[in-house]
C-alpha distance (Angstrom), angle and dihedral (degrees) to the residues before:
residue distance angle dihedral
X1 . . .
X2 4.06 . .
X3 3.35 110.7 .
X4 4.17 129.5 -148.4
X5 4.25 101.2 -72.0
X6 4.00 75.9 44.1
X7 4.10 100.0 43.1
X8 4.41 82.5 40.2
X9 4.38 84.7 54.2
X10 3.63 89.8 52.0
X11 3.84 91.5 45.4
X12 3.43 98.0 53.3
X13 3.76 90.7 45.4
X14 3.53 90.9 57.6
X15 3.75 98.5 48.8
X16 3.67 103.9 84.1
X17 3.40 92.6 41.6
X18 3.91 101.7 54.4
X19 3.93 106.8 5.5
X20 3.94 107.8 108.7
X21 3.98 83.4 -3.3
X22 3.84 118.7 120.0
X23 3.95 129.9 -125.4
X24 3.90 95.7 -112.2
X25 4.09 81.6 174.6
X26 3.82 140.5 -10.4
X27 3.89 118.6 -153.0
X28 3.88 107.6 -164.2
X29 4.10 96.4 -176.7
X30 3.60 92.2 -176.7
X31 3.97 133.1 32.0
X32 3.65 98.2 -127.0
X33 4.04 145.3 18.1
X34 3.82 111.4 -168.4
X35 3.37 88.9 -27.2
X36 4.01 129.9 16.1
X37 3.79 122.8 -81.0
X38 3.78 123.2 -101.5
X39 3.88 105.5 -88.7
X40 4.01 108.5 -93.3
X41 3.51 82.7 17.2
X42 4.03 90.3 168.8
X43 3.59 95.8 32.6
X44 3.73 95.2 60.9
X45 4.27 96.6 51.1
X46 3.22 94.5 39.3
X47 4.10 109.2 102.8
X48 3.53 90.0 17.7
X49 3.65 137.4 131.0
X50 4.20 121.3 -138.0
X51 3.49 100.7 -135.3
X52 3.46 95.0 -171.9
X53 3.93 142.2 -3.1
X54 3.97 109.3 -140.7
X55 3.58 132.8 163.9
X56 4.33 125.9 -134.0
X57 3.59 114.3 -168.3
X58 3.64 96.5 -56.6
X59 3.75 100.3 -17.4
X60 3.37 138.6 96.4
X61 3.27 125.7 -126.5
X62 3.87 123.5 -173.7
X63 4.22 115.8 -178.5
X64 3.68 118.6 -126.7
X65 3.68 123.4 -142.4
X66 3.73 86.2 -148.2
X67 4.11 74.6 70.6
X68 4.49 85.1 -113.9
X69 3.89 119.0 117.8
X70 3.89 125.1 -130.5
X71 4.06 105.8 -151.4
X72 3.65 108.9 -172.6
X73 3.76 124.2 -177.0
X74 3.93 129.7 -156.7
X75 4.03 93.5 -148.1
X76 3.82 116.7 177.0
X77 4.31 101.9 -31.6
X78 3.80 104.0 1.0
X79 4.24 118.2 131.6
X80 3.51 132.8 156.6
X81 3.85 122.5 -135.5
X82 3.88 118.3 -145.7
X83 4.28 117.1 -144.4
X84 3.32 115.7 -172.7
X85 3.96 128.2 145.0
X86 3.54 95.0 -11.9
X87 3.77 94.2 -49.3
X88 3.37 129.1 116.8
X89 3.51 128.6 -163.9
X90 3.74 136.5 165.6
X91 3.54 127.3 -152.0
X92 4.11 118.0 -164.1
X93 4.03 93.2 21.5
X94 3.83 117.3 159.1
X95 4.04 106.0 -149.9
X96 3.63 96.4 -132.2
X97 3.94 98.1 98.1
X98 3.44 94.6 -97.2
X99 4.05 112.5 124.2
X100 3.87 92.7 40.0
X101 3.54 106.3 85.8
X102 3.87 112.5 84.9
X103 3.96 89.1 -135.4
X104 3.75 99.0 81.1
X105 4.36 89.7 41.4
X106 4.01 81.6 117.1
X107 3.76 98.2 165.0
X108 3.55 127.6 18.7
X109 4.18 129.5 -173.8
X110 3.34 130.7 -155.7
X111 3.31 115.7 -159.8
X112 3.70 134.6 -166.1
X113 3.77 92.0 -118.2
X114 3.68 86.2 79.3
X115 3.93 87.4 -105.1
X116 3.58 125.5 128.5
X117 4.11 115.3 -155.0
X118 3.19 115.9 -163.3
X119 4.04 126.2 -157.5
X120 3.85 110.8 -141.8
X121 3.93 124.2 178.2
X122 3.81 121.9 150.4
X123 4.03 94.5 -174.1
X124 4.04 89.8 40.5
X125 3.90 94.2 -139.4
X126 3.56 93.2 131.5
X127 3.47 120.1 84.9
X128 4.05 145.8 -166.5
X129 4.00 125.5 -145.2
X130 3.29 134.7 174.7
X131 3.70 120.6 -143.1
X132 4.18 128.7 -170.0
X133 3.74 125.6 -128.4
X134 3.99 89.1 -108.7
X135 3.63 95.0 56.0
X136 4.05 106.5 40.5
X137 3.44 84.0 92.4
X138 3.76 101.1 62.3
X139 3.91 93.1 26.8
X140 4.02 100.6 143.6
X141 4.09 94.5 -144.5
X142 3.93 87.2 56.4
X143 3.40 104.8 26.8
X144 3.71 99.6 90.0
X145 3.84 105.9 26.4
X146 3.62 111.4 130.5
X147 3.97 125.6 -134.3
X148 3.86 123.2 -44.4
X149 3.80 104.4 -97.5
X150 4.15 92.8 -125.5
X151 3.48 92.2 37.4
X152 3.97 128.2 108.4
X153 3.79 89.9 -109.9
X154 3.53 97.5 65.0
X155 3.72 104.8 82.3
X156 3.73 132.6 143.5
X157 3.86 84.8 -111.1
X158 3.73 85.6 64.9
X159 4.10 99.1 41.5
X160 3.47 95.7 39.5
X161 4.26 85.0 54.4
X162 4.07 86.4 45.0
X163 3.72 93.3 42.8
X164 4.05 89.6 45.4
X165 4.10 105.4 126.7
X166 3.15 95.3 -15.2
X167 4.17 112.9 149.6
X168 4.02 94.5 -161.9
X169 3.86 124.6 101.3
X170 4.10 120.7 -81.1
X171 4.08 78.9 -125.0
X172 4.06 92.5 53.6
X173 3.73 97.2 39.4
X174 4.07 89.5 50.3
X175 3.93 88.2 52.1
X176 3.71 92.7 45.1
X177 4.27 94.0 104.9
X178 3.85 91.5 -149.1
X179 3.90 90.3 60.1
X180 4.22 93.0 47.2
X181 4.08 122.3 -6.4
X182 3.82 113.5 -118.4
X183 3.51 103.9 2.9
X184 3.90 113.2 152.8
X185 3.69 152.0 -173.9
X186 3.97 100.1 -91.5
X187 3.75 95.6 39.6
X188 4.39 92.0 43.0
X189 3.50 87.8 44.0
X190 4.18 81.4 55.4
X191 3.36 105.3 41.5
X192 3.64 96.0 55.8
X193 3.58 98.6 53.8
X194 4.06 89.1 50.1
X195 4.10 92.5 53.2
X196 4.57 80.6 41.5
X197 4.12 89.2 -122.9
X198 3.63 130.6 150.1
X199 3.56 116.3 -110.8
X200 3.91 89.0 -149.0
X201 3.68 89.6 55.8
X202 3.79 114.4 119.7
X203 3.72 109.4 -111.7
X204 3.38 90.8 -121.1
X205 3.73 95.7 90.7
X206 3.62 94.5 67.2
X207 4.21 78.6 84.5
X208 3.76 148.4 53.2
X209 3.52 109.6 -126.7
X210 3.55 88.1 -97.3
X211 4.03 89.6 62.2
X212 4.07 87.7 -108.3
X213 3.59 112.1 142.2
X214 4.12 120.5 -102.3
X215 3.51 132.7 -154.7
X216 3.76 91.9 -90.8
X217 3.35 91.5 55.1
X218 4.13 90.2 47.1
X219 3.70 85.0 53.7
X220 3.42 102.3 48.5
X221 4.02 99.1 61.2
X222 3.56 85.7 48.3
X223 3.27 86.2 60.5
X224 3.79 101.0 42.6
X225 4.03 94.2 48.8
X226 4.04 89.4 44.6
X227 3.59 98.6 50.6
X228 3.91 89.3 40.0
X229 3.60 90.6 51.2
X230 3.63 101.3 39.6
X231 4.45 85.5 52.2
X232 3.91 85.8 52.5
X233 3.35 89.3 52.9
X234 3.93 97.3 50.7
X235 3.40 82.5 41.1
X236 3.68 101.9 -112.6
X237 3.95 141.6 -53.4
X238 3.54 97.5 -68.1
X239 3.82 86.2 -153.1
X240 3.23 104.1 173.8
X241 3.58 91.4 14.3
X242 3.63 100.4 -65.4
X243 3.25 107.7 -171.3
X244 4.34 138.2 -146.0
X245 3.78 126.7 -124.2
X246 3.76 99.3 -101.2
X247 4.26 82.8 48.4
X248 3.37 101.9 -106.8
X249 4.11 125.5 129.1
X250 3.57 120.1 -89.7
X251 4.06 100.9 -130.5
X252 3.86 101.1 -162.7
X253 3.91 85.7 104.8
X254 4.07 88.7 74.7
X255 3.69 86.7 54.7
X256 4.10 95.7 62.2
X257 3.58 108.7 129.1
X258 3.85 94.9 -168.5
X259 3.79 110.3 -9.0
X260 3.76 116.2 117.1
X261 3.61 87.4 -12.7
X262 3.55 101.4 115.0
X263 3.89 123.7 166.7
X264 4.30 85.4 11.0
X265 3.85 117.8 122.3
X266 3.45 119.8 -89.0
X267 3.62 112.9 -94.2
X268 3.75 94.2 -140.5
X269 3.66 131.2 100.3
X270 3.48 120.2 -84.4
X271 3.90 91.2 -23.5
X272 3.99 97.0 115.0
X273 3.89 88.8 -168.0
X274 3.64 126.9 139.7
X275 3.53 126.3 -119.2
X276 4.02 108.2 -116.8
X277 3.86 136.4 -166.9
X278 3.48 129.1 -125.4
X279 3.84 136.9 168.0
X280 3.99 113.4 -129.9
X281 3.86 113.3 177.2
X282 3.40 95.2 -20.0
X283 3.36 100.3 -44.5
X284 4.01 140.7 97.7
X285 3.78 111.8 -101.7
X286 4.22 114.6 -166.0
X287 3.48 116.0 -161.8
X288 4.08 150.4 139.6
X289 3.96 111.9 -108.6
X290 4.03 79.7 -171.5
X291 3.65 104.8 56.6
X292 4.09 96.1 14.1
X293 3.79 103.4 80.8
């Protein structure tokens, strides 16, 4: 699954294409995704202006001038392909043959840019909602979502408070989406060997007893934003060979301190650690018992 520097390089790739643009025509060729489309799914984009193309944790979210939302997310296999002028580009692909065949094309915009965007998903675990003005608010896939990870809000004031007593791991409580929005496994994994923390620390440390913040909790959303930043930059992990609007790899991948890298040097300074594997919740955890304390 993409996760936010990936989500942020399919948001930007969509922007010229459909921000400000018009939905000339909306082709939904099946009633539902993972879950089943809003009723008059077509009927109620069509005509309408995209205000604005912004990005929540790992949705999308593109602003209706009839004042409704359209969230879209990419799920397991889902990428859109750009047409426009003869070129076609395809932010969010995965390289393993999957969003070529015209079969899973299950929702297709045209847009009065002259674009064409094209919804592709072979597993169908994406999925596409749209939500009125009076119920954004409320909206259960939103509702709880903690702060954006590079925004203002996310301070070690406010993880150190979240993180406060708390007896899970620093890895769990930083993939827990009401604590930070679209935090995942590559970029966690990341972080905590840039701030030089243990994954199987308890949370807990993040705070003073108090629920102040520390410096490890100063140092980890350093961390977080920098590696964030410096993916969005590279234009993602290309894991899997995720790939950028105008087609080209994302390179962040060669960047990966610890990620995947299991039984390679430590890439810090003087540590001469190893980087281990570990599975937390489910999930593999990379890290340096040397340098991650």
């Amino acid at each position: 699954m993409p996760e936010l520097p990936e989500v942020e390089t399919v948001r930007r790739g969509l922007q010229p294409a459909m921000e400000g643009a018009r939905f000339v025509k909306v082709l939904a060729r099946r009633p539902d995704l993972r879950f089943p489309l809003t009723k008059n799914f077509a009927g109620r984009l069509e005509g309408q202006t995209v205000r604005g193309l912004d990005r929540r944790a790992k949705y999308l979210l593109a602003a209706l001038s009839s004042g409704d939302v359209l969230l879209m997310h990419l799920g397991m296999s889902g990428s859109f392909r750009v047409s426009h002028d003869g070129k076609e580009n395809t932010p969010g692909e995965f390289h393993h043959e999957r969003g070529k065949a015209a079969s899973h094309d299950h929702v297709v915009f045209r847009m009065s840019s002259g674009a064409t965007v094209t919804y592709n998903d072979p597993r169908r675990f994406g999925f596409m909602k749209i939500i009125a003005p009076d119920e954004l608010a409320t909206e259960p896939l939103l509702q709880f979502i903690g702060p954006e990870p590079l925004g203002n809000a996310f301070d070690a004031a406010m993880l150190a408070a979240a993180c406060r007593g708390k007896k899970t791991s620093v890895k769990a409580a930083l993939l827990d989406q009401t604590i930070v929005a679209g935090l995942g496994n590559i970029y966690v994994c990341e972080a905590l060997h840039r701030a030089h923390i243990s994954p199987k620390r308890m949370a807990s440390v993040l705070a003073t007893k108090s629920g102040a913040p520390n410096e490890r909790s100063e140092q980890l959303v350093d961390a977080v934003k920098a590696v964030l930043q410096d993916a969005i930059k590279q234009g993602g992990s290309s894991l899997r060979d995720h790939r950028q609007t105008d087609g080209d790899l994302g390179y962040f991948q060669h960047h990966f301190r610890v990620y995947d890298r299991e039984g390679e040097k430590c890439p810090t300074p003087g540590c001469g650690g190893t980087v281990k594997r570990i599975v937390q919740t489910g999930r593999s955890t990379f890290y340096c018992s040397v340098c991650q304390k």
